[in-house]
C-alpha positions in Angstrom: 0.0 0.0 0.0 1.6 3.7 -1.1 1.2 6.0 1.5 1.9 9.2 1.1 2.1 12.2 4.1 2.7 16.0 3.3 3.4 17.8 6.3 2.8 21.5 6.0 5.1 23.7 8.2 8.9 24.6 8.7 11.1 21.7 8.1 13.1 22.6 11.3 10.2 22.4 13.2 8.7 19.5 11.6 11.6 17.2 11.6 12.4 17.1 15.0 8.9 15.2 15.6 9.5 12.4 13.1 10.7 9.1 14.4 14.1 8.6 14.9 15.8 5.6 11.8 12.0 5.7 10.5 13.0 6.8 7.3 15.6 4.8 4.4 16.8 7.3 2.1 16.0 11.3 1.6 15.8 12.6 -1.5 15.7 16.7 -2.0 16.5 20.2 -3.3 16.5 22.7 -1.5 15.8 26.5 -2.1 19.3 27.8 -4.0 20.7 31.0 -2.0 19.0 34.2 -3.9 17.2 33.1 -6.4 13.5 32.7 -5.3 10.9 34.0 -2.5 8.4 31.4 -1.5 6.4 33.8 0.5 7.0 32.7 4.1 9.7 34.7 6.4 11.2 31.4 7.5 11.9 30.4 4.0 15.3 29.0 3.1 17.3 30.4 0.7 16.0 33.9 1.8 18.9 34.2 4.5 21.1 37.3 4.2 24.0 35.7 3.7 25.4 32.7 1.7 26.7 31.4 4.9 24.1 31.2 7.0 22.5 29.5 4.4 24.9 26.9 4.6 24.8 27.0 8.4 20.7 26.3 8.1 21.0 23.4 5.9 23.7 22.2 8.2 20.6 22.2 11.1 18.4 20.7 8.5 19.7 17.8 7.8 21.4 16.8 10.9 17.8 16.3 11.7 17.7 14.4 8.9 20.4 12.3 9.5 18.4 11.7 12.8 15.3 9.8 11.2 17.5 8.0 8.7 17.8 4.4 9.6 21.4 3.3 10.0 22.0 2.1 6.7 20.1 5.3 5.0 21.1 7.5 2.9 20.8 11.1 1.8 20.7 12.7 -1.9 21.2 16.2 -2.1 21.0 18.5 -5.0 22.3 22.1 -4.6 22.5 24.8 -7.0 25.4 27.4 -7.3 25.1 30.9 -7.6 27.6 34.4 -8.4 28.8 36.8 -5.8 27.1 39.4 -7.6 24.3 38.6 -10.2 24.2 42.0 -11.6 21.3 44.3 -11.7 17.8 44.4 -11.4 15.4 44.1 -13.9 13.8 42.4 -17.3 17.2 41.1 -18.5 20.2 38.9 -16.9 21.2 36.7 -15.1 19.3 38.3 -11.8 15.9 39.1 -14.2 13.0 38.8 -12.8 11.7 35.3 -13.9 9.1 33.1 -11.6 8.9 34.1 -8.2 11.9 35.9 -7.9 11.4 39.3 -5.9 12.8 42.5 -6.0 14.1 42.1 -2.1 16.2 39.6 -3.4 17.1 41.0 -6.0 18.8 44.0 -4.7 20.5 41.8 -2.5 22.1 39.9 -5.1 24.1 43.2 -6.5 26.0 43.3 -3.6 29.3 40.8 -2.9 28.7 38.6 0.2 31.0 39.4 3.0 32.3 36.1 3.1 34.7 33.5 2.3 36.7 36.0 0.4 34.1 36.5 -2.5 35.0 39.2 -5.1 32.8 40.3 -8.0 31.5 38.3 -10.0 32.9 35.2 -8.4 31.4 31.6 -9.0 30.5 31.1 -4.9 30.9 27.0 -5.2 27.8 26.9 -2.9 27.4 22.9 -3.7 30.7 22.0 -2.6 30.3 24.7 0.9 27.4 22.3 2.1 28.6 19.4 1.0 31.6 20.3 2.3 30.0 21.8 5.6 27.8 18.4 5.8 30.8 16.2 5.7 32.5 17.9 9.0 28.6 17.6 10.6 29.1 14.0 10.6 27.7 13.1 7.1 29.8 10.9 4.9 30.2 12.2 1.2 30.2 9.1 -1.1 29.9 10.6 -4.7 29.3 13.6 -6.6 27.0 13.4 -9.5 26.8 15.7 -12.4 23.5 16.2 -13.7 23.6 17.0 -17.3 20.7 19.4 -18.2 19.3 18.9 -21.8 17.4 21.8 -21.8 19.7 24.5 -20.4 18.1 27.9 -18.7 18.9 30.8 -21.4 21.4 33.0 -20.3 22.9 36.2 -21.9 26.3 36.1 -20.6 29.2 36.4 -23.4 32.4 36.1 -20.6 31.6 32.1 -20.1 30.0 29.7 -20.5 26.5 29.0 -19.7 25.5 26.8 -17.3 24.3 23.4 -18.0 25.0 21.4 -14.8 24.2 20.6 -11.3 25.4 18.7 -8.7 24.0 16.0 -7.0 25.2 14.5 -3.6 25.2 11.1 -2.2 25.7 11.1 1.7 25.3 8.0 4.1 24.8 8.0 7.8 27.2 5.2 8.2 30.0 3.6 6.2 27.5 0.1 6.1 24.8 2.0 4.1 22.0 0.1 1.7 22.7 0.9 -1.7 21.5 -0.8 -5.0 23.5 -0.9 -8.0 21.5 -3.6 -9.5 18.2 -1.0 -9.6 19.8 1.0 -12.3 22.3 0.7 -14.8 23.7 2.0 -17.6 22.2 0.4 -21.1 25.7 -1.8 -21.7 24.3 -3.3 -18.4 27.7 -1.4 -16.7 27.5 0.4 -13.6 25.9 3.0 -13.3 28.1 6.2 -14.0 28.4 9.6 -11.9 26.8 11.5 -14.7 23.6 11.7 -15.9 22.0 13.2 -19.0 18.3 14.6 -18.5 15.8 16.5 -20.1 12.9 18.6 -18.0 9.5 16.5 -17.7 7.5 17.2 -20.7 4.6 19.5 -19.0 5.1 22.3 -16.1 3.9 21.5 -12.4 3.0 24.8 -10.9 6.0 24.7 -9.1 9.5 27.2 -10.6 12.0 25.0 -9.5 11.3 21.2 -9.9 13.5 18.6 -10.7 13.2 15.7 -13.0 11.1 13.2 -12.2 13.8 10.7 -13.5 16.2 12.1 -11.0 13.9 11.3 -8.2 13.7 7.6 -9.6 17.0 7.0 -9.5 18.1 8.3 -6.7 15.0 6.0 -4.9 15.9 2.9 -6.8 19.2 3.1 -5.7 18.8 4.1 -2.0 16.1 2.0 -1.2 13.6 -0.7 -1.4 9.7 -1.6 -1.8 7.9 -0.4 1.0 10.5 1.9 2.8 9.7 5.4 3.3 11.3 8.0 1.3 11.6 12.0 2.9 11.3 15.0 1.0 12.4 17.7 3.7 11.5 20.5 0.5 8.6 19.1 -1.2 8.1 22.0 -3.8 5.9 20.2 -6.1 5.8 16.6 -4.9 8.3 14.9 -7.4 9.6 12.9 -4.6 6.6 11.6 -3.0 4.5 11.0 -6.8 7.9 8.8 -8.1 8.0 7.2 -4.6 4.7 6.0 -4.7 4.6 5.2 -8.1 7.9 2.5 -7.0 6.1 1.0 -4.1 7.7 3.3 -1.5 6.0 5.0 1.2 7.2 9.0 1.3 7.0 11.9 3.6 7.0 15.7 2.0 7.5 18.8 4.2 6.9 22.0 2.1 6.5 25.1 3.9 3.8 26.7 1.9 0.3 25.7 2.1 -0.1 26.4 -1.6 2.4 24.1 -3.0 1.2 21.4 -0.4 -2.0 21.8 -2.5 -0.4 21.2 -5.9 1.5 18.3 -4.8 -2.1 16.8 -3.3 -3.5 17.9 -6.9 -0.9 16.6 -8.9 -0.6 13.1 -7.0 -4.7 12.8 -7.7 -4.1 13.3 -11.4 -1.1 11.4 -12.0 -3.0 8.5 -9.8 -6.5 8.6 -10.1 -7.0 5.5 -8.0 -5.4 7.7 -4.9 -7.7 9.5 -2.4 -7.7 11.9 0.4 -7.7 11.1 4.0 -8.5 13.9 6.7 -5.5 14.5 8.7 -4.8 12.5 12.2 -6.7 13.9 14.9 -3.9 15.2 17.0 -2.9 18.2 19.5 0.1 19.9 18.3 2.1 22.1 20.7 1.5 25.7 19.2 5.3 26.6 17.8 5.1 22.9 16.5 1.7 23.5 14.4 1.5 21.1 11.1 -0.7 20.6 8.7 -0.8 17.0 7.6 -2.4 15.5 4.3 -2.1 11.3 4.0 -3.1 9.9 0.7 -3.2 6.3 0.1 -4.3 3.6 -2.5 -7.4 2.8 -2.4 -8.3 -0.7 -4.1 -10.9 -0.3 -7.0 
């Protein structure tokens, strides 16, 4: 039976009431440093500083790696920014596309005060957490490049434009569960540390989602039928629809109410057969307040 939970609410308040080890692998993206507002003032990504950022994601998923079961593991996918994106406006690389906010945007034409950032510098914000995660206590088994088949656009004529991102495999402990027979390259080899992927073929209602083949690899690999699969950002749901659609159980945190509701619509459509249950009758202590949503197949 799939079971699906989206938690409404502040992952760093939400977290801290899941089970300890009741989770096998987490799969996520979180907000990239300056690039979006998501409309709530404990938003990530929103932080005035690149490095408070980092130090928020660091308390994140230290929580994570909490309700990860001994042998679970963590996939991370981070995107990188500039030390200074440039002005505001219709054009550029700090144009006003999505949800992005003026607020942010005039803080993106000023350098960080960190790190030793200059103008224009690439700010290597992937490698900072990763790197930041790894003295937490996280252990940083591979770096995959995802290779983006449909690049974002971008106007620059000093390099060159940017067409990956990294993705992160952490474990909790060196004796993690990992399946390399789930997916593998078509010569039947191992699978390699880059992978080549287009966008899904229709939008989400969500700026920022990642490909729902991303998700599915990332699941096959780090876990089995009927484990439960986190999403500590759900955004749109990718993580929770492609975990159910394996056999995995999943839980979504997303910190807007209106994105919980597209990942409840979107899961509907994509699986017709799936229907709402009311939430758990349950007090909740009033700085811990969560919304919860479960969906779960229903036999026709």
């Amino acid at each position: 039976m799939n079971d699906l939970q989206i938690l409404t609410g502040d992952s760093l308040k939400i977290l801290p009431t899941l089970t300890a080890e009741s989770v096998q692998c987490c799969v996520t993206s979180p907000p990239y440093w300056g690039l979006r507002d998501y409309d709530h003032p404990a938003q990530i990504g929103a932080e005035s500083s690149p490095e408070l950022y980092v130090e928020n994601l660091v308390t994140i998923f230290r929580e994570v790696r909490r309700v990860l079961s001994k042998d679970g593991t963590l996939w991370l996918n981070v995107g990188d920014g500039y030390a200074r994106n440039g002005g505001t406006g219709n054009c550029g690389p700090n144009a006003i596309v999505g949800n992005t906010k003026k607020l942010i945007q005039k803080r993106n034409c000023k350098v960080p005060a960190c790190w030793g950032l200059k103008d224009r510098d690439l700010m290597g914000l992937p490698w900072r957490v990763a790197f930041a995660l790894q003295a937490d206590g996280w252990i940083l088994r591979s770096k995959i490049t995802w290779i983006k088949k449909t690049a974002m656009p971008e106007s620059v004529k000093n390099r060159p434009t940017s067409a990956t991102e990294e993705v992160f495999l952490f474990a909790k402990s060196p004796a993690y569960f990992y399946d390399a027979r789930a997916v593998r390259e078509p010569s039947g080899a191992n699978l390699r540390n880059y992978w080549t992927l287009g966008p899904d073929p229709s939008g989400n209602g969500h700026p920022a989602a990642f490909p729902r083949e991303l998700a599915r690899r990332c699941i096959l690999l780090g876990s089995r039928e009927g484990d439960t699969v986190l999403d500590p950002f759900g955004g749109s749901g990718t993580t929770g629809l492609v975990a159910g659609e394996l056999g995995r159980k999943a839980i979504l945190i997303e910190i807007n109410p209106a994105y919980s509701q597209i990942v409840s619509e979107r899961t509907t459509a994509f699986q017709p057969q799936l229907r709402m249950l009311p939430p758990p009758s349950e007090e909740s202590e009033p700085d811990r307040r969560v919304t919860k949503t479960r969906i779960k197949t229903v036999n026709s």
